[in-house]
C-alpha positions as CSV (number, residue, x, y, z in Angstrom):
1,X,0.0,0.0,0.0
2,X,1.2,3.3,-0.9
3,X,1.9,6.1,1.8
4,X,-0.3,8.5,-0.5
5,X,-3.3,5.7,-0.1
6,X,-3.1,5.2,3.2
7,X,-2.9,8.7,4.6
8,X,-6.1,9.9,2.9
9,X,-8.1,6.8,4.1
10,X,-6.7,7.1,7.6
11,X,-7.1,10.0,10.1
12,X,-3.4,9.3,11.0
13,X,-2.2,11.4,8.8
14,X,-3.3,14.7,10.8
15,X,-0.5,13.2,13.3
16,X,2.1,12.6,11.4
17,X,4.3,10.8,14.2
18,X,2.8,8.7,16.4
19,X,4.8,6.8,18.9
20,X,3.5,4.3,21.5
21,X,5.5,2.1,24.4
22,X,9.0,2.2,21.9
23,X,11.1,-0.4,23.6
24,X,14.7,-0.8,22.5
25,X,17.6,-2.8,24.3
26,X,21.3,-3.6,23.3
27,X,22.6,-6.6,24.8
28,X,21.8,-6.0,28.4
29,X,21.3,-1.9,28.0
30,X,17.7,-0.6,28.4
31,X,18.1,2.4,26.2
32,X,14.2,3.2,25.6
33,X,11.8,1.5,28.5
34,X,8.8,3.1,26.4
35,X,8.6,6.2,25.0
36,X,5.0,7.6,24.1
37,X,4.4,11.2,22.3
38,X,2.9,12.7,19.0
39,X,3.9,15.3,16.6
40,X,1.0,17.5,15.2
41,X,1.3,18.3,11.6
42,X,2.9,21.3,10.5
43,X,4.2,21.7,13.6
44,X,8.7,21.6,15.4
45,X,9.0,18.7,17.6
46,X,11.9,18.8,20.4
47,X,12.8,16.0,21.5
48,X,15.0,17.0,24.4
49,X,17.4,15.0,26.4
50,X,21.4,14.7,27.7
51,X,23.8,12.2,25.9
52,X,22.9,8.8,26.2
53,X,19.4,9.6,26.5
54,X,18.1,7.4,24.1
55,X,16.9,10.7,21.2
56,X,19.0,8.8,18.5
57,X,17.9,5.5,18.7
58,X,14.4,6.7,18.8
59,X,15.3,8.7,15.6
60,X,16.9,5.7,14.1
61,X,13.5,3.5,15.0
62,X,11.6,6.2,13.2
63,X,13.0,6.6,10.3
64,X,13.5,2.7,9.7
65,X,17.8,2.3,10.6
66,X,16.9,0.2,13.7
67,X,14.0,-2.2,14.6
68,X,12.4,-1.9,17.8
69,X,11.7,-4.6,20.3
70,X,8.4,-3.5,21.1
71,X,6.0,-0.7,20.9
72,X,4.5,0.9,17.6
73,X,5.9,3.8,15.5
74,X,3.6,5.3,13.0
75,X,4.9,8.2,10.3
76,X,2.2,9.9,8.2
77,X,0.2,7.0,8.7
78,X,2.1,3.8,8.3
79,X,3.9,1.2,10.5
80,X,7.6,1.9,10.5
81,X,7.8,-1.4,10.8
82,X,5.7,-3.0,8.0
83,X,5.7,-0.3,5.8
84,X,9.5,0.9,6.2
85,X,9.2,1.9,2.2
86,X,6.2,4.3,2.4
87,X,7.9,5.3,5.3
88,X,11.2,6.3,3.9
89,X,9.1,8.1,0.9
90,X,6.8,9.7,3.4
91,X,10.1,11.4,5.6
92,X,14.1,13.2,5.4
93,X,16.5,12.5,7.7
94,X,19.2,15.0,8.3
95,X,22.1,13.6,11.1
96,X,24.4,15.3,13.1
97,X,27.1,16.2,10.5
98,X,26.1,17.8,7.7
99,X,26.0,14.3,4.9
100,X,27.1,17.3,1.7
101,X,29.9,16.6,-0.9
102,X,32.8,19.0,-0.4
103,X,34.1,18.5,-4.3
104,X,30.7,19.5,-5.6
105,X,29.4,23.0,-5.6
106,X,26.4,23.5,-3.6
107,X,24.2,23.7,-6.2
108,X,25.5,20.5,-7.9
109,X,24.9,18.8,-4.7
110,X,20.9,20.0,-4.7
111,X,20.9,18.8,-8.5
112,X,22.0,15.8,-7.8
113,X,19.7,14.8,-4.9
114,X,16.9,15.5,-7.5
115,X,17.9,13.8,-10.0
116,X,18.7,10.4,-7.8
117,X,15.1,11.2,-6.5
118,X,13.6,10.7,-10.5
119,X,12.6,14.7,-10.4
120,X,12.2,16.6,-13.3
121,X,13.7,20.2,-14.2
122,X,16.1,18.9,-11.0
123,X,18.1,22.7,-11.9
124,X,15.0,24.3,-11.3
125,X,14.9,22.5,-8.0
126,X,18.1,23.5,-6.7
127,X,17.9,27.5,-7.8
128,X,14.9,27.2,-5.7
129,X,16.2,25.9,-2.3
130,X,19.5,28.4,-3.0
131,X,16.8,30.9,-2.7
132,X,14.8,30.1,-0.3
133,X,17.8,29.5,2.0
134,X,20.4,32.1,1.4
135,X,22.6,30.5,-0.5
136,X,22.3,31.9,-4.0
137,X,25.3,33.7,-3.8
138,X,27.4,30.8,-2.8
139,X,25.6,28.5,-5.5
140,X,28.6,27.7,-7.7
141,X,31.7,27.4,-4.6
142,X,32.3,24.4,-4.0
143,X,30.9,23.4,-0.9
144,X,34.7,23.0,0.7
145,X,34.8,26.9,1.0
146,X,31.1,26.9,3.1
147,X,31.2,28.1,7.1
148,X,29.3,25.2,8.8
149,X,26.5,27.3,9.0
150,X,26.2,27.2,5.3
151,X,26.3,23.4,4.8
152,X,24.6,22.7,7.5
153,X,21.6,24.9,5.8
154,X,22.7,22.8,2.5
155,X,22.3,20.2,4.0
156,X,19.1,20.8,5.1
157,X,17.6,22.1,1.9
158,X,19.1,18.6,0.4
159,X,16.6,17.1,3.2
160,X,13.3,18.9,1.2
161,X,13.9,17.8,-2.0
162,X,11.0,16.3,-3.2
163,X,9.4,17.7,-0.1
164,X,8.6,15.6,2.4
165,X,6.0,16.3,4.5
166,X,8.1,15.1,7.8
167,X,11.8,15.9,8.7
168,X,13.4,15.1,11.0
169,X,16.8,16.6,12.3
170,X,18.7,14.8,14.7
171,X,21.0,17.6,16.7
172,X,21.3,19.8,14.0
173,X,23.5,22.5,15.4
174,X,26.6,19.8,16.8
175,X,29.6,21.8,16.6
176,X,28.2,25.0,14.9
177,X,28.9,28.9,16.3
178,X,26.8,31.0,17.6
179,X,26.4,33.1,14.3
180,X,26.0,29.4,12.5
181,X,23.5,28.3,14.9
182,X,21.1,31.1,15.2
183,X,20.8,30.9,10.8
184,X,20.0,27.0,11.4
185,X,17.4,28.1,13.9
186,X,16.1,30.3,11.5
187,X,16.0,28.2,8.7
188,X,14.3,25.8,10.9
189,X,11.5,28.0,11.7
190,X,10.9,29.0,8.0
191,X,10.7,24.8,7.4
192,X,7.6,25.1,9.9
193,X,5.6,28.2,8.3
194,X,5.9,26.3,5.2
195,X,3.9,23.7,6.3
196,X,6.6,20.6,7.3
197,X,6.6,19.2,10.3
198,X,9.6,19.0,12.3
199,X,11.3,16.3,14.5
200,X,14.1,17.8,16.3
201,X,16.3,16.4,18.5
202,X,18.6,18.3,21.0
203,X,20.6,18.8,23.8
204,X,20.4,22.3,24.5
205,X,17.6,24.1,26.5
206,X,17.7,27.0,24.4
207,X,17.2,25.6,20.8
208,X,14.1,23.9,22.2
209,X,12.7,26.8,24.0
210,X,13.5,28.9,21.0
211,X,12.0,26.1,18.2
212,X,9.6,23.7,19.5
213,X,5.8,24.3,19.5
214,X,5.9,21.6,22.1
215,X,9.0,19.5,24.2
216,X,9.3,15.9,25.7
217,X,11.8,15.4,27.7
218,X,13.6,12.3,27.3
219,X,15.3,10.7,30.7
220,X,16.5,7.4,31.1
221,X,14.8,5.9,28.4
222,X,11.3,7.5,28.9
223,X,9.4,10.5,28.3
224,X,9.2,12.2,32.1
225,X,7.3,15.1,30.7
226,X,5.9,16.2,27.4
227,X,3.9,19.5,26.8
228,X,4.5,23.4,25.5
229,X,7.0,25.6,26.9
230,X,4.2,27.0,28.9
231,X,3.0,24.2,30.3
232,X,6.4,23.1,31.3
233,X,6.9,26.2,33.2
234,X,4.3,25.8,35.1
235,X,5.4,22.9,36.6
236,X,8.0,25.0,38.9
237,X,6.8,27.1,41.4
238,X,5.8,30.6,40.0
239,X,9.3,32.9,40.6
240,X,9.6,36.0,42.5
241,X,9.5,39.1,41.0
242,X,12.3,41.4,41.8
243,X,13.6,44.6,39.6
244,X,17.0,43.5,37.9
245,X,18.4,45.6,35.7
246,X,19.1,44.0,32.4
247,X,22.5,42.9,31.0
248,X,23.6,41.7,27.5
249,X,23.8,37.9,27.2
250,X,27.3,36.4,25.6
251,X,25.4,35.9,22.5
252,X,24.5,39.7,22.3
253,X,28.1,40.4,22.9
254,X,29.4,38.0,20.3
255,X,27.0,39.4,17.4
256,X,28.0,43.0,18.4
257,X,31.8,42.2,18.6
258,X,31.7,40.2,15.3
259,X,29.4,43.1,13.4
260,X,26.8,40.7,12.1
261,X,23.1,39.3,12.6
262,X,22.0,36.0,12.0
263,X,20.8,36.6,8.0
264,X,22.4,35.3,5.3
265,X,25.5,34.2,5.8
266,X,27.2,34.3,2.7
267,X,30.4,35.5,3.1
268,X,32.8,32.1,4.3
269,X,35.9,31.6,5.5
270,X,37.5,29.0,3.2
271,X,38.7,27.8,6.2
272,X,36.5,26.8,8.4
273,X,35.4,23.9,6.8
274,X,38.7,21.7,8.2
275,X,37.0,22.4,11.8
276,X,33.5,23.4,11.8
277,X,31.8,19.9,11.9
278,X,34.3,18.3,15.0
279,X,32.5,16.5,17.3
């Protein structure tokens, strides 16, 4: 059965991730102990969680790497685990290094994404997402010359080719700037108002607080809470109120210092490349 079949016969497809008691051991490791949450459509997803959490192997269950030992993962309507085809049509994966060819310019590596993916006017394509994601300019470099923001949001746009109407990006700021980070947020964010839903994985209590429509937390293998930054909030008790004047963050600093907002970035430093993308 075809994704496109299934998902206008079944209501599932208004939640495009649906995940219920995912189990998943290694030897004698518990990693997930059952994880339950759902991802509206449209919608950023942060899945949020410290190393060794368990956020990957959840990722790789979903988008059909890794078989789980129990539980039930359903993406835009079908079983991840028998219909791992329709899923893999259905979704993009982008890991936490950006997956780009250095050799090729950046638009040869959108061209040839289409093309592998059967598209036609695949040129077309790839002046498109250079648009849409700042990278016009840098179009012809090759991608060796990029700042890791840039590939990174390369990478990305490679992830939309033939838009897919989940994505999902497992830590997608490891190793980036500040500057770097805050044009992946961004990018992220536009993703979402055009009508993809996101599945984001992270670390860091900022990204999600500055992405996610709504957060799970993921702790020892479980979801311990799961709700909107709001509601999550309001689980502590409500803070004092006391006059502070305010003071510039690090990241206000660093922008100011540097001379630059998060917008384009364009201009690269040929290079960063040999360090950007270190774990």
């Amino acid at each position: 059965m075809s994704a496109t079949t299934q998902t206008t016969t079944d209501p599932a497809h208004r939640v495009p991730i649906r995940v219920r008691g995912l189990r998943k051991s290694f030897r004698s490791v518990q990693v997930l102990t059952g994880v339950d949450f759902e991802v509206q459509a449209g919608t950023i997803f942060a899945l949020l969680g410290s190393n060794g959490a368990g956020k990957t192997t959840v990722v790789r269950i979903l988008s059909t790497l890794l078989r789980a030992d129990a539980g039930t993962v359903m993406v835009h309507g079908c079983d991840v685990a028998t219909h791992a085809a329709d899923v893999r049509e259905s979704i993009s994966l982008t890991g936490q290094f950006a997956a780009v060819d250095d050799v090729l310019t950046g638009r040869e590596n959108l061209v040839l994404i289409a093309r592998l993916r059967h598209l036609e006017r695949p040129g077309a394509i790839a002046d498109d997402l250079l648009g849409r994601f700042s990278l016009t300019e840098a179009g012809r470099r090759p991608v060796s010359t990029y700042s890791g923001g840039m590939r990174r949001r390369l990478d990305i746009a490679m992830s939309l080719i033939g838009s897919p109407p989940v994505v999902v990006l497992d830590e997608p700021t490891t190793g980036l700037d500040p500057q770097a980070r805050l044009e992946v947020w961004r990018t992220i964010k536009e993703m979402s108002r055009a009508g993809t839903t996101v599945l984001l994985t992270t670390q860091h209590l900022e990204e999600a607080e500055k992405l996610a429509d709504r957060i799970a937390v993921l702790h020892e293998g479980t979801i311990v809470q799961d709700g909107t930054l709001e509601e999550l909030k309001q689980l502590l008790p409500p803070a004092k109120v006391e006059y502070v004047r305010k003071q510039p963050s690090l990241e206000d600093v660093f922008l100011s210092l540097v001379g630059q907002t998060a917008t384009s970035g364009t201009a690269a430093d040929p290079a960063a490349h040999s360090h950007q993308d270190t774990p």
